[in-house]
N, C-alpha and C positions, 0 to 999 in steps of 0.2 A: 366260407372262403372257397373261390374256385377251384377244383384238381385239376388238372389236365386230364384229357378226355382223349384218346387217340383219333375220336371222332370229329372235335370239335378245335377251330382254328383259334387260338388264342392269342392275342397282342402283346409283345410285350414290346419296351424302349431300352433299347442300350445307350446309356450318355456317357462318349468317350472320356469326356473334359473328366468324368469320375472316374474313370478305370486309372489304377497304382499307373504310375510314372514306368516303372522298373518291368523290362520283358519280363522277368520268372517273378510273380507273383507268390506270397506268403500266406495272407489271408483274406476269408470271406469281404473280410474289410477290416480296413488300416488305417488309421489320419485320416477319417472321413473321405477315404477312396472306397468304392467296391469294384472287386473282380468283376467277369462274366457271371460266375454264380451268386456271386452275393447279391447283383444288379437283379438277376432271375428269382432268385427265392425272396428279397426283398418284396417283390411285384408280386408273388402268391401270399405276401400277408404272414410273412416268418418274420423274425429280429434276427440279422445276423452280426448283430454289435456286439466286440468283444475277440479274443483272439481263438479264430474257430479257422480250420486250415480245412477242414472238409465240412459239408453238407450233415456227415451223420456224429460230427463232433455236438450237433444241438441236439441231439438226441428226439430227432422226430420224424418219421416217416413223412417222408417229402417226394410223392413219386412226380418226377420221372428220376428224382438223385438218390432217394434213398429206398431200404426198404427192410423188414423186422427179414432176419434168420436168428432163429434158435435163442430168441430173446435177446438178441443185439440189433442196432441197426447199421445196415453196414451202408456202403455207399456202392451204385449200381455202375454200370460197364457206362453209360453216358457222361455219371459225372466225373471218371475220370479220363474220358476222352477229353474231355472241353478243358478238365485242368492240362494238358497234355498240350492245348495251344498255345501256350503260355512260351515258347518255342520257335512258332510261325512268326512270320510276317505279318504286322498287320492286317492287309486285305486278308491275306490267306484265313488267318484267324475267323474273319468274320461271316466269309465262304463257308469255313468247317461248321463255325456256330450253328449257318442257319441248316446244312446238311444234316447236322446232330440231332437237329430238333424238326424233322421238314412238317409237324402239323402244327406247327409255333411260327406267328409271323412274330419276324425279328424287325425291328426300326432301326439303325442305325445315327445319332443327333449328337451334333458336338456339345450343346451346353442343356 
C-alpha cells in the first residue's frame, strides 16, 4: 500500500454525493457516507467502516493522520485541521483541503 511521500504527488477523489449531509460531521463514516478523512484514508487502503470519529480510533499509523507516541497512536495537527472544516463553507472547505495537503492532488466529483 502507498504512504504518502512529501516528495511524491498523489491522487486522490473526493465524491461530494458521499460526504454526511450535516455541516458538523460525526464519523469516519456513517449510512454509507464518508467525511473528508474517511474518503482519504479509504483511498490509502484502510477500512474505516464502523463508528471511528478519528483516524487514530483504528489504531493504525496512518501518516500524514496519525502517528505512535509512547505506545499510543494519536492523531497529528493535520488531521485535526481538516476535521476543523467541518465549519466552513463549502468552497472554503475544499480551498483548506487542498492547502492542508499541497503534495496531494485533490479531485473534487459529485457522484
Amino acid at each position: 500500500m502507498p504512504q504518502p511521500n512529501k516528495y511524491v504527488k498523489i491522487e486522490f477523489k473526493i465524491i461530494r454525493s458521499l460526504l454526511p449531509p450535516k455541516t458538523r460531521h460525526t464519523y469516519l463514516y456513517l449510512d454509507g457516507k464518508l467525511d473528508y478523512l474517511g474518503q482519504l484514508i479509504t483511498q490509502l487502503g484502510y477500512n474505516v467502516e464502523g463508528k471511528h470519529r478519528f483516524p487514530s480510533d483504528l489504531k493504525k499509523i496512518i501518516p500524514p493522520f496519525t502517528y505512535p507516541c509512547r505506545g499510543a497512536i494519536l492523531n497529528t495537527h493535520t488531521t485535526l485541521s481538516i476535521l476543523s472544516l467541518d465549519n466552513l463553507p463549502l468552497p472554503e472547505r475544499e480551498r483548506q483541503l487542498s492547502l492542508l495537503l499541497p503534495n496531494w492532488n485533490i479531485t473534487y466529483v459529485q457522484s
